[in-house]
C-alpha positions as CSV (number, residue, x, y, z in Angstrom):
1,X,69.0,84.0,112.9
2,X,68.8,82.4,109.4
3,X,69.2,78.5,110.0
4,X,72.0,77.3,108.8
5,X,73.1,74.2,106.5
6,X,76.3,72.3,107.2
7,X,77.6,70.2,104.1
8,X,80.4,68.7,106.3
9,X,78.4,66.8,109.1
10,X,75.7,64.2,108.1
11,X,73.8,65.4,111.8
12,X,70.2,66.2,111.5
13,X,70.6,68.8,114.4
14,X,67.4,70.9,112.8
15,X,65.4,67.9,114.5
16,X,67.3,66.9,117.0
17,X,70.1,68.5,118.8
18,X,73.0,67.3,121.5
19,X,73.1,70.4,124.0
20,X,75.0,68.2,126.5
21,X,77.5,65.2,126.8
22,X,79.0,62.9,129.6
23,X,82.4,61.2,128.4
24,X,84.1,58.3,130.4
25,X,87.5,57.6,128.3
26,X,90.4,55.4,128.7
27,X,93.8,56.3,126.9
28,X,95.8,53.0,125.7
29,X,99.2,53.9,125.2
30,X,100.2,50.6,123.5
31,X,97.1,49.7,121.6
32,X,97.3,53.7,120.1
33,X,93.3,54.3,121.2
34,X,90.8,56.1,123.3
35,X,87.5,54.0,124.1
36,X,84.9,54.6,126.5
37,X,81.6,55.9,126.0
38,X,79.6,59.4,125.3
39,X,76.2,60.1,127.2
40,X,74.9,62.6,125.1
41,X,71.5,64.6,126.0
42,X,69.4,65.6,123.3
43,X,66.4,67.8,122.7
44,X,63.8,67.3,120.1
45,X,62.8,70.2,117.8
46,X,60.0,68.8,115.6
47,X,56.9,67.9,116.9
48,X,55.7,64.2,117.3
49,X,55.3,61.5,119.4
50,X,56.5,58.3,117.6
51,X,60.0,57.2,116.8
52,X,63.0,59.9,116.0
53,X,66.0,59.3,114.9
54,X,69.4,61.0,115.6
55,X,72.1,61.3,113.3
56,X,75.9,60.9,114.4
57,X,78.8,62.0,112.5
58,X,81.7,58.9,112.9
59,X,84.4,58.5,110.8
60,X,86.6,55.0,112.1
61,X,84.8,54.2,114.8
62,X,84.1,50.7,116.4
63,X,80.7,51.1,117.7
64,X,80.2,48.4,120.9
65,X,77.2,49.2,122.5
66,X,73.9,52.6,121.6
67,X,71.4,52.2,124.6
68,X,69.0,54.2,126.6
69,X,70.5,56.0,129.4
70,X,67.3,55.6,131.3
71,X,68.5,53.4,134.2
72,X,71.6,51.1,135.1
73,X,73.0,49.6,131.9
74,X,70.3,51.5,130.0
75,X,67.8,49.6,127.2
76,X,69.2,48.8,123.9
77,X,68.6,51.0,120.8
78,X,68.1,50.0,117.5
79,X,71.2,51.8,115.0
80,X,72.7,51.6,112.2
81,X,75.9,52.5,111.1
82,X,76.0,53.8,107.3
83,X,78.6,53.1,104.7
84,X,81.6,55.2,104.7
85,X,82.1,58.7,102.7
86,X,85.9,59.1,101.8
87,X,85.9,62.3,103.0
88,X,82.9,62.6,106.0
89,X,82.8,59.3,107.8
90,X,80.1,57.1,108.3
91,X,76.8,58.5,109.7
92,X,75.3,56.8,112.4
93,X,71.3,56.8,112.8
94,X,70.0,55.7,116.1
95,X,66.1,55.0,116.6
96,X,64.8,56.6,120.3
97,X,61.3,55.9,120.9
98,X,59.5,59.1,121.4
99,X,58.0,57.8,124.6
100,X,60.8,59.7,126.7
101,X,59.3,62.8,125.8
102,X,60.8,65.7,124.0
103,X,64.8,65.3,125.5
104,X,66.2,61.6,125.8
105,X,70.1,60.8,126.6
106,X,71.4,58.4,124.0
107,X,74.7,56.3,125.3
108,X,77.6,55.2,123.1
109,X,79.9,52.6,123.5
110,X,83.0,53.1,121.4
111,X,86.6,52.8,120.2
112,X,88.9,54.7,118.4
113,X,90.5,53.6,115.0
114,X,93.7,52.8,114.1
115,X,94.1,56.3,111.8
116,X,92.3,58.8,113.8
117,X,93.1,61.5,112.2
118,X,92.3,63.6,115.1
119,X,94.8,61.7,117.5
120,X,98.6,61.8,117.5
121,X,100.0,59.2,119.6
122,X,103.3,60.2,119.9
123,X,106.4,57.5,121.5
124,X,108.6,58.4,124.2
125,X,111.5,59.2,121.4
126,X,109.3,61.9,119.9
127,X,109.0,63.6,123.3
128,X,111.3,66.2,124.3
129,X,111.8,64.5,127.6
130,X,112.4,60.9,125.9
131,X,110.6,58.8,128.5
132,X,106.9,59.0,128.7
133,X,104.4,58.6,125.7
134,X,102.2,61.6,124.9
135,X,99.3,62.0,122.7
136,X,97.3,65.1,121.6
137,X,94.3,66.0,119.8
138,X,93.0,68.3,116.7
139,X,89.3,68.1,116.2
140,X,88.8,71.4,113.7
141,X,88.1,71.2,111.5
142,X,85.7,68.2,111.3
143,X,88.2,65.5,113.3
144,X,85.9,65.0,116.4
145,X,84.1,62.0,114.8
146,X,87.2,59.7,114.7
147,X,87.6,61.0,118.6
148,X,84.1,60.0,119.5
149,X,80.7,59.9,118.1
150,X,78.9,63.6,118.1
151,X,77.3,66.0,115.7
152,X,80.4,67.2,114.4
153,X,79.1,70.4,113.1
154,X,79.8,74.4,115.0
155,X,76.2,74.6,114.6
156,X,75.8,72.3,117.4
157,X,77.1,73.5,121.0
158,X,76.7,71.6,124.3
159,X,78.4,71.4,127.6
160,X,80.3,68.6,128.6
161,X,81.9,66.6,131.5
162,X,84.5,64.1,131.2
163,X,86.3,61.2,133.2
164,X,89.8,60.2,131.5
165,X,91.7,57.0,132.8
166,X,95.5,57.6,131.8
167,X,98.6,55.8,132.9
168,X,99.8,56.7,136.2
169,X,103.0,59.4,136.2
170,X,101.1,60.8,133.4
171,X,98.8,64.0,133.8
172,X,95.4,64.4,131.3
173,X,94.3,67.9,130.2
174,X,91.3,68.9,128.4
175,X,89.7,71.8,127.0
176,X,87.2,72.5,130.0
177,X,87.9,73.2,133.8
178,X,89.5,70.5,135.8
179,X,88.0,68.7,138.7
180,X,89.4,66.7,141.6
181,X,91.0,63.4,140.6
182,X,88.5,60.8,140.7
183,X,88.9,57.2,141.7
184,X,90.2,55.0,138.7
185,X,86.8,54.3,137.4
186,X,87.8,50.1,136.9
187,X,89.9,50.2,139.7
188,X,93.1,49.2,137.3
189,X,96.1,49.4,139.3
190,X,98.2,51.8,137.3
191,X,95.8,54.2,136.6
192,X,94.6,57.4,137.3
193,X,91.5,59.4,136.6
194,X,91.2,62.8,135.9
195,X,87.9,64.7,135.9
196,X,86.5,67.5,133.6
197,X,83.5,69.9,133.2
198,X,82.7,72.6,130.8
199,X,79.7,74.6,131.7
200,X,79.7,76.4,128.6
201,X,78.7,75.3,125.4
202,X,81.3,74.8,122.8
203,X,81.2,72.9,119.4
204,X,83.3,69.5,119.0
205,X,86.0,71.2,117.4
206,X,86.9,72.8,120.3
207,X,86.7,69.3,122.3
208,X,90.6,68.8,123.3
209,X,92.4,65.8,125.2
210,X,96.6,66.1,125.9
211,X,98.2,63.4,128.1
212,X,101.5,63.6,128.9
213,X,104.1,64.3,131.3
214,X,102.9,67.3,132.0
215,X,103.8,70.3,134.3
216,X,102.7,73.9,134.8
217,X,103.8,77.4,135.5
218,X,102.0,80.4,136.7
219,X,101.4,82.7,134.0
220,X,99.1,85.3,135.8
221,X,96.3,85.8,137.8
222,X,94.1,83.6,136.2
223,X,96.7,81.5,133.3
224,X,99.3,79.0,133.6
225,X,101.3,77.0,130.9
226,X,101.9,73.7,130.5
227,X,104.8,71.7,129.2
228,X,107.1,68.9,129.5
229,X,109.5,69.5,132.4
230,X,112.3,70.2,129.8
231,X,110.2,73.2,128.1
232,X,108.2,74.8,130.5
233,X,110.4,77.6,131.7
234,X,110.9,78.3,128.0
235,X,107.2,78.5,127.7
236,X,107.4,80.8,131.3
237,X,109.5,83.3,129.8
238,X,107.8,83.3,125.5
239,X,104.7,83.8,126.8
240,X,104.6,86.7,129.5
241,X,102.4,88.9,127.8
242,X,99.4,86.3,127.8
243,X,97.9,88.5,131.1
244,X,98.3,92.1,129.0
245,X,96.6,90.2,125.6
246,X,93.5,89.0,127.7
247,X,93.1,92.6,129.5
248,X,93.3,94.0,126.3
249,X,90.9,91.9,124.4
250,X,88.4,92.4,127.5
251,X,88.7,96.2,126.8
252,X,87.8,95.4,122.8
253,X,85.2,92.6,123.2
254,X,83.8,92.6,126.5
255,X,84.3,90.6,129.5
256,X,86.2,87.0,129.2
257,X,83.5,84.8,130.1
258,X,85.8,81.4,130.4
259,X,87.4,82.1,133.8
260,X,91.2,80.7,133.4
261,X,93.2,81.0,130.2
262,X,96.0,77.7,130.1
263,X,98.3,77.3,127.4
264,X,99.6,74.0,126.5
265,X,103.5,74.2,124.7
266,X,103.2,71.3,122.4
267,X,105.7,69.0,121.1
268,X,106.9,69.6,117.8
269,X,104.3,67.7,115.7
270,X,101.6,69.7,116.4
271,X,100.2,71.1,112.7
272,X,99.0,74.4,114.0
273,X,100.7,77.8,115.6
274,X,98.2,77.4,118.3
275,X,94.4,76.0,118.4
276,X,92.4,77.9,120.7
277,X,91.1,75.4,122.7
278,X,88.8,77.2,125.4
279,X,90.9,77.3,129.0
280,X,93.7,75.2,127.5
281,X,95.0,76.7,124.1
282,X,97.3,74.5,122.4
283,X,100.7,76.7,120.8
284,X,103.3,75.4,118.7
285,X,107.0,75.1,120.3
286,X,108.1,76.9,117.0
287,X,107.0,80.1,118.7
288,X,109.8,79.7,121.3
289,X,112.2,82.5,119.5
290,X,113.6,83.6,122.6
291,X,112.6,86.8,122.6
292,X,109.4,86.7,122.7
293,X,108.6,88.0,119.3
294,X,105.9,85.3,118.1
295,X,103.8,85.6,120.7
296,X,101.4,87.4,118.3
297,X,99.9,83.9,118.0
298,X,98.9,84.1,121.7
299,X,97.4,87.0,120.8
300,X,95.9,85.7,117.9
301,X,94.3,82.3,120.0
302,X,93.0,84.9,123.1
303,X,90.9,86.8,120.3
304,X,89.3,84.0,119.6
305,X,88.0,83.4,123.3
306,X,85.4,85.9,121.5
307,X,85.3,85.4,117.7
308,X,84.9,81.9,117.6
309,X,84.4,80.3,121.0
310,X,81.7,82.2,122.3
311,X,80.5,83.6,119.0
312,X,81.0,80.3,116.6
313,X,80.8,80.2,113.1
314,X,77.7,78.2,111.9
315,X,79.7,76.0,109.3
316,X,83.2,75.5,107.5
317,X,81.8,78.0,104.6
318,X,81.8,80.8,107.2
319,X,84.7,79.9,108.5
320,X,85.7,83.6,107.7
321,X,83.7,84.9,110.7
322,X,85.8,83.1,112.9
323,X,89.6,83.8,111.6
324,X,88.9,86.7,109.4
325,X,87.7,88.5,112.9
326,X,90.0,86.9,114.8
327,X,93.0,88.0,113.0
328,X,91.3,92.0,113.1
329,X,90.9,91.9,116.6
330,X,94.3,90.5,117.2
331,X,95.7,93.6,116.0
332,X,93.6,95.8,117.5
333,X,95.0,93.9,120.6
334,X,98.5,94.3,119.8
335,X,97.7,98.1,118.4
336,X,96.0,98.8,121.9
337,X,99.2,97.5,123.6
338,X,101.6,98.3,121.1
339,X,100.4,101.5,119.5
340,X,98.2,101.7,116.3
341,X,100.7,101.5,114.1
342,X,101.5,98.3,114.7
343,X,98.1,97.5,113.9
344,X,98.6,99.0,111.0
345,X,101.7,96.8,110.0
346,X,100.4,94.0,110.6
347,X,97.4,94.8,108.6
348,X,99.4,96.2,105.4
349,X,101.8,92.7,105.7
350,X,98.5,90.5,106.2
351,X,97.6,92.1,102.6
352,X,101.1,91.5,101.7
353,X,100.2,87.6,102.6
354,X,97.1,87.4,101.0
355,X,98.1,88.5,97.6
356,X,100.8,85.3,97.4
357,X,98.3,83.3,98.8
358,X,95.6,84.2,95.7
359,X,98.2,84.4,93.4
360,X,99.5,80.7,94.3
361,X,95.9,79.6,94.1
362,X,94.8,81.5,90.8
363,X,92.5,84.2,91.1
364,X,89.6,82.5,89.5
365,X,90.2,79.2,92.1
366,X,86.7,79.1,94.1
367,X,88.7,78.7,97.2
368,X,89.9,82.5,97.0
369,X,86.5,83.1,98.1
370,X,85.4,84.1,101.0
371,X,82.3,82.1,101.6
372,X,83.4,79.4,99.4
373,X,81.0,76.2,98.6
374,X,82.0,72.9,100.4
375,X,78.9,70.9,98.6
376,X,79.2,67.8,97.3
377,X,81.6,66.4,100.2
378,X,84.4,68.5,100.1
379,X,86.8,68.2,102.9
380,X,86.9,72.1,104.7
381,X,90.6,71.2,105.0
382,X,91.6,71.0,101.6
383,X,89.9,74.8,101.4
384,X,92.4,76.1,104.3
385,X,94.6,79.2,103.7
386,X,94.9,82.3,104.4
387,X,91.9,83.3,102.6
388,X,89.7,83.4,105.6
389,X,91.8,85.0,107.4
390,X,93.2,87.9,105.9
391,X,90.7,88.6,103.1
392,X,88.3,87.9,106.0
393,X,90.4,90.6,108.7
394,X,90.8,93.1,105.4
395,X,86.4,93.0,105.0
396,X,86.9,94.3,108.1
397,X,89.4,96.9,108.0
398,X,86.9,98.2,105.1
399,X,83.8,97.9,107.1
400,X,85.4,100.0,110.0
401,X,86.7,102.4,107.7
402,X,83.1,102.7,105.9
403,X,81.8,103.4,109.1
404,X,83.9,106.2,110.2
405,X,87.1,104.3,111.9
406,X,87.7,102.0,115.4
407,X,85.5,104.2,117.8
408,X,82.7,103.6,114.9
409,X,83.7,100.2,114.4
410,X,84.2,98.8,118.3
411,X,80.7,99.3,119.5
412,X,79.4,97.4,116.7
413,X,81.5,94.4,117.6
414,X,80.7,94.1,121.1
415,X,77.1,94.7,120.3
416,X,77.2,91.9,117.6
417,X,79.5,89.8,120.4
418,X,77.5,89.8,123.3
419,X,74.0,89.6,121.0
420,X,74.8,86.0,119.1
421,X,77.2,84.6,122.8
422,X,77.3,81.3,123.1
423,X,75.7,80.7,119.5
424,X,76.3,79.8,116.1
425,X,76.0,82.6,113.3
426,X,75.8,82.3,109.3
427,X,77.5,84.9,107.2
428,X,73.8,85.7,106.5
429,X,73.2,86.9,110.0
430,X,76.5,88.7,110.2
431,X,75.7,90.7,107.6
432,X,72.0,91.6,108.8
433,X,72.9,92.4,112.0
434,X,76.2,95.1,110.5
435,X,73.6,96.7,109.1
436,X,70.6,96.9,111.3
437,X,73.5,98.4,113.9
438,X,74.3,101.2,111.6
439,X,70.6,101.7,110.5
440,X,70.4,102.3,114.2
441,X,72.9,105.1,114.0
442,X,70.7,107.6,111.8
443,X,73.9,108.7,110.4
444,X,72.8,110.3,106.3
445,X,76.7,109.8,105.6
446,X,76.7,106.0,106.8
447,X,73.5,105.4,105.5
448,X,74.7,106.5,101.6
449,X,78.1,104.4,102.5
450,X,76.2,101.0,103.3
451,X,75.4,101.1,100.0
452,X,78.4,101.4,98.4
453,X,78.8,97.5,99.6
454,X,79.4,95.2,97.1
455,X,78.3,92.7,99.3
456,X,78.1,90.0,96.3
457,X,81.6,90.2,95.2
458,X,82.8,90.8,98.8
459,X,81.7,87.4,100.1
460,X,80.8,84.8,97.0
461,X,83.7,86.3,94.2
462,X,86.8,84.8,94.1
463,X,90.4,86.7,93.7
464,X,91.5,89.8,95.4
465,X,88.6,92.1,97.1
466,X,87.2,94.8,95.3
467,X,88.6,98.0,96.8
468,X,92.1,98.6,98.2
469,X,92.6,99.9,102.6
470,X,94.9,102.3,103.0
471,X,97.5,101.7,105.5
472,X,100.1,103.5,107.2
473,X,103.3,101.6,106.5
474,X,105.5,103.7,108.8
475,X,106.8,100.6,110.5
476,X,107.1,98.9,107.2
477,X,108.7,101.3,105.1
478,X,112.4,100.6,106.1
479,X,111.5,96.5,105.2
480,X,109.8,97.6,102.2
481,X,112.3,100.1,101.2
482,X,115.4,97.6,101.8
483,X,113.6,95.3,99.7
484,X,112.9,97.3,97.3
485,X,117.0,97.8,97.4
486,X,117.9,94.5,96.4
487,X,115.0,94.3,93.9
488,X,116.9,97.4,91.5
489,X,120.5,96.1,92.6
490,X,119.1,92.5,91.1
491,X,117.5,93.6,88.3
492,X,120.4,95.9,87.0
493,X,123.3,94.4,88.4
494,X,125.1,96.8,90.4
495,X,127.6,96.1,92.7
496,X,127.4,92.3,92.3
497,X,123.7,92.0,92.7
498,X,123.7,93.3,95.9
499,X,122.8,97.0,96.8
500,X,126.1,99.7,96.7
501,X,124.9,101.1,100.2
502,X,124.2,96.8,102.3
503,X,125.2,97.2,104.9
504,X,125.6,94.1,107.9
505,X,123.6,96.9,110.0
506,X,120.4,97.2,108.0
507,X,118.3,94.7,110.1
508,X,119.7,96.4,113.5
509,X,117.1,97.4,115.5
510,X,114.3,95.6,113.8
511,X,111.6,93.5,114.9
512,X,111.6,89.8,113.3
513,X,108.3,90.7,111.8
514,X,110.0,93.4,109.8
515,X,112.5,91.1,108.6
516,X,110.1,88.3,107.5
517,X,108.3,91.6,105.6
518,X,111.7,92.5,104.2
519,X,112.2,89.3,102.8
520,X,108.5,88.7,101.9
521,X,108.5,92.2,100.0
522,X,111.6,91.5,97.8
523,X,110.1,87.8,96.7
524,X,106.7,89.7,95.6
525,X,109.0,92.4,94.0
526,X,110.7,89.8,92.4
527,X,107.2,88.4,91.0
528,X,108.0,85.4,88.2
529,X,111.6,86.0,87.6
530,X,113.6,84.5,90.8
531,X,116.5,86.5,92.2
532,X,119.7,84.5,90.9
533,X,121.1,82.4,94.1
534,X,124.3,84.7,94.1
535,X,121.8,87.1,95.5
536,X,120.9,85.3,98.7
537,X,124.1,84.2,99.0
538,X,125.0,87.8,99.6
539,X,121.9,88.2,101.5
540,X,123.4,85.6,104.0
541,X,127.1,87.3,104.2
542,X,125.0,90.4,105.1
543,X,122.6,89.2,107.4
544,X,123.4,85.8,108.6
545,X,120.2,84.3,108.0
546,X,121.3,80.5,107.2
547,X,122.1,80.6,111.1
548,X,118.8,82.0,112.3
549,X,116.5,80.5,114.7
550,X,113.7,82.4,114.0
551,X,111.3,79.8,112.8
552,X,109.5,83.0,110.9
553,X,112.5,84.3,109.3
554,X,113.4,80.6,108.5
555,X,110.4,79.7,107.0
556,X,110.4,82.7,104.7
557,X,113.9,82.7,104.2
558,X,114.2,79.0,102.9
559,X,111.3,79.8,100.6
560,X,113.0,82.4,98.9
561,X,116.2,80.6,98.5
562,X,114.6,77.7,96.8
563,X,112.8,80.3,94.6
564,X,116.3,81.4,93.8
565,X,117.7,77.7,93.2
566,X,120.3,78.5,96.2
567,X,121.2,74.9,96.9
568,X,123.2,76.0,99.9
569,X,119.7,76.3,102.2
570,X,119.0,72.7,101.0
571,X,120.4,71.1,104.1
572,X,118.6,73.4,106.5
573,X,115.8,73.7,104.7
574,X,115.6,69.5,105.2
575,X,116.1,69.6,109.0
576,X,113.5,72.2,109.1
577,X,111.4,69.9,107.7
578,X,112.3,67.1,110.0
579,X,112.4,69.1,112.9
580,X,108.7,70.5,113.1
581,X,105.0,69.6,112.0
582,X,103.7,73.4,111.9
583,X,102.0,73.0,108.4
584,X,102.0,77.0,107.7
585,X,105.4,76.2,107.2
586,X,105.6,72.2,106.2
587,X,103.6,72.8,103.1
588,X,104.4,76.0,101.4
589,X,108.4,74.9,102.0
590,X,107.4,71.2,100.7
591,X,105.7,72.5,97.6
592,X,108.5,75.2,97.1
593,X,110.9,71.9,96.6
594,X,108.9,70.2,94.5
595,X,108.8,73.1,92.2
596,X,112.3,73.7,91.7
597,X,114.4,72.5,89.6
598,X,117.0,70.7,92.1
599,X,114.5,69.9,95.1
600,X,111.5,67.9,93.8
601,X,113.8,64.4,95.2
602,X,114.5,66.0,98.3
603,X,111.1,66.7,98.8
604,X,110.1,63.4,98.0
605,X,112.6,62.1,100.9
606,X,111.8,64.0,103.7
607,X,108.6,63.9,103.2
608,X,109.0,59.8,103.4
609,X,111.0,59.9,106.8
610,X,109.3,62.5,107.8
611,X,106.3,61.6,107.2
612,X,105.3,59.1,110.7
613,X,106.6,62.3,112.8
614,X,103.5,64.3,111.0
615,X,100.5,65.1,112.8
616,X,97.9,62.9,110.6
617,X,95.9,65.7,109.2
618,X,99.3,67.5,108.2
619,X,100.5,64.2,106.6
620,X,97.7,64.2,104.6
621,X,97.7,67.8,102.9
622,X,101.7,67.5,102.2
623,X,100.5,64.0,100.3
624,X,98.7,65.6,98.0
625,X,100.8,68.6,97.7
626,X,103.6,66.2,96.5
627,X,101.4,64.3,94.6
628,X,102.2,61.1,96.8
629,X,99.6,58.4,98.2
């Protein structure tokens, strides 16, 4: 494996790395922080037998108390806590006398800050049952170090245990397996303690706390979900297919190795459609559509229990090997359930998707790459989109074509799956390891293909990928033909903008997926010049989409509206905004408004009394959207 360099976490895990850690946290409701402390194991990897030092990432911390966990109270350590980076934190160097031999477990005293960007305290009136306090966290992308002191990098994994002291009537979850209740570890009246372990290593973006009034619901043999009592059925009924997703990735990528799949229904603040948590996999409640027609994001956070939790990308520039094949086996989940041509829509819209996404960005913007550089202190947030993930999923599609097609292409992934489990991989080894695989093959027509790769381009150029998949657009052709519709009947005015043959029936039938590709197709048809808001209005007589509550359909409906200047969206378009933190929608919609001509006050607005209900890292990206401290 090629070692890999991490410009996001000041850790010096090449010489000494955390492999396990014992947490003892308290939740305080009214003071808005966790404290406690971390009892972290770590191994040596250079030789030597005088001092070391171990690097922490923090960012907001109040450090109490580093010692020796040798005995009782443990001996104090010398530290010191560096000055703060605006972007990484503050790295903390403790001194650990090389006496203990070549492993030593460093403790932590510690406290929360008053912004942790990777906690959302949220008060009973932001709940959906309105009487109990809740708080969540996000620690990807490099959050963990305002939860707790750790090498915040995915090129460090470690198992974990954890004691958490909540309020009593409230219920603490985490992203491991729970134990019994212990004893409140103080003995506060009021209290309880719950009690965690994770046996298999994970990085500390993947470290998750939720407490809350919480309740479950059997999902299957071996899931539940979990929700506030008011949302729980809901959550019941949405997500029925979890069982079918996780057989089906199992038959793709090999046995699950984490034992129970949870998910946990969110309130609406969360910033995410789902974060894929290992045995507790936070979702979004804007994927309750009643029908269960975004559960693709279930899907989406299952695949990952392979491409990305056990096989872990080894830093924010390779981000791509986690989402890119995520999102491609995601659809070879819904394809093996669904049939392959739903695969094969999916994979022709994700194109679709990733198109806007570089044309919004610029094709030259060094973010369109797919292993983009983060040096010099970038924050991997501020390189988010949907680069990763669908010009990551369409490398793939290529590569499996390349290679001769799925039965070609499925080997190799469980090989490369169960070769680099429970590690951390560079693009570098990625790469080596495709082609040693196919070397392996002594195929003369695979051989001449592999080096067709423009591997170069592929991976460091920015804009659009070199060559262009084919697709079968069978299920997309009545979208992309009804678009296509409304595109001519716009450009030469016929029948009042609108198509002679629209009919109130068009979208009968359909999947809300084609209609967010319907309306999707005729914004990129429409290119530069915006569809006149007499249009949409039409649309809406039509189809009724002003009423839907689809948060899809919404989300893409509202941006083409403000595209078109159609006022009348405004007001739904601002309750939207107020009623959900997802930022897939918060921030396109936000930066939509700020474009156009009439919406660049409301924007400002909602965004300022919105803004408290925002999940902190979400607040932050619609900031500087908007141009706004």
């Amino acid at each position: 494996m090629v070692l890999p360099t991490d410009h996001s976490s000041f850790a010096n895990f090449r010489e000494a790395k955390v492999t396990h850690s014992d947490l003892d946290l308290k939740v305080d409701f009214e003071g808005k922080s966790v404290s406690g402390s971390v009892r972290s194991q770590v191994t040596f990897l250079q030789p030597g037998s005088g001092p070391s030092v171990v690097d922490f990432d923090t960012q907001g911390l109040a450090i109490h108390r580093v010692f020796l966990a040798d005995s009782g109270a443990g001996s104090p350590l010398s530290y010191h806590l560096h000055n703060a980076h605006k972007v990484l934190g503050s790295k903390l160097s403790v001194e650990v006398p090389r006496g203990t031999g070549q492993t030593a477990e460093i403790g932590i005293e510690f406290t929360t800050g008053p912004n942790s960007s990777a906690l959302q305290f949220l008060e009973p009136e932001q709940t959906a049952g309105g009487k109990q306090p809740y708080l969540f966290t996000q620690c990807q992308a490099i959050h963990a170090r305002s939860f707790l002191p750790c090498q915040d990098t995915p090129a460090v994994k470690f198992t974990y245990t954890a004691r958490v002291t909540v309020p009593s009537g409230l219920t603490a979850l985490m992203s491991a397996l729970p134990a019994e209740e212990a004893p409140s570890s103080n003995g506060e009246a009021g209290t309880r303690t719950f009690a965690f372990k994770q046996p298999i290593p994970i990085p500390s973006y993947l470290l998750a706390l939720a407490v809350g009034d919480l309740e479950s619901r059997q999902l299957g043999p071996r899931s539940k979900v979990w929700s506030e009592p008011s949302m729980v059925e809901a959550g019941l009924y949405e997500f029925q297919d979890t069982e079918a997703f996780l057989a089906a990735g199992e038959s793709l990528a090999g046995p699950y190795r984490w034992g129970t799949y949870d998910l946990l229904l969110l309130p609406p603040s969360f910033c995410y459609g789902g974060m894929e948590n290992p045995q507790l996999t936070f979702v979004t409640p804007t994927l309750l559509a009643g029908d269960r027609s975004l559960a693709n994001v279930v899907a989406h956070e299952i695949a990952h229990s392979w491409t990305g939790n056990l096989v872990t990308n080894a830093s924010w520039q390779d981000f791509f090997l986690n989402e890119g094949m995520t999102v491609y086996l995601e659809r070879r989940i819904l394809g093996k359930l669904y049939g392959e041509s739903t695969y094969q829509f999916h994979a022709a819209t994700g194109y679709m998707s990733l198109q806007e996404t570089v044309e919004s960005l610029g094709q030259d913007h060094p973010f369109t790459a797919l292993v983009p550089d983060l040096s010099g202190g970038i924050d991997p947030d501020e390189a988010f989109s949907k680069v990763p993930y669908e010009k990551g999923a369409y490398l793939m599609h290529y590569l499996q074509e390349l290679v001769g097609g799925v039965d070609s292409f499925i080997p190799f992934l469980k090989a490369y799956l169960a070769h680099f489990a429970l590690g951390s991989v560079t693009t570098a080894d990625f790469k080596q390891f495709f082609l040693d695989f196919f070397a392996r093959q002594a195929d003369p027509q695979i051989d001449a293909a592999l080096k067709q790769i423009d591997w170069q381009t592929w991976l460091h150029a920015p804009g659009m990928p070199p060559p262009v998949n084919t697709y079968d657009t069978s299920l997309a052709d009545q979208a992309f033909a009804l678009a296509k519709a409304w595109h001519l009947a716009d450009v030469m005015g016929i029948g009042g903008n609108a198509p002679e043959s629209a009919s109130s029936t068009d979208l009968q039938g359909w999947s809300s997926a084609q209609v967010v590709a319907f309306l999707d197709k005729f914004a990129q048809l429409r290119g530069m010049q915006a569809p006149h808001p007499r249009v949409t209005r039409q649309m809406n007589e039509l189809y009724g989409f002003d009423a839907s509550k689809n948060a899809e359909i919404r989300a893409s409906w509202y941006k083409l509206c403000i595209t078109a200047g159609d006022e009348a969206v405004f007001g739904g378009v601002a309750q939207f905004l107020r009623e959900q933190g997802r930022m897939k929608y918060l921030r396109p919609l936000y930066r939509a408004l700020f474009r156009s001509k009439g919406g660049k006050q409301l924007a400002l607005e909602t965004f300022r009394d919105a803004r408290s209900g925002y999940h902190p890292i979400a607040a932050k990206m619609v900031a500087a959207d908007l141009q706004v401290s």
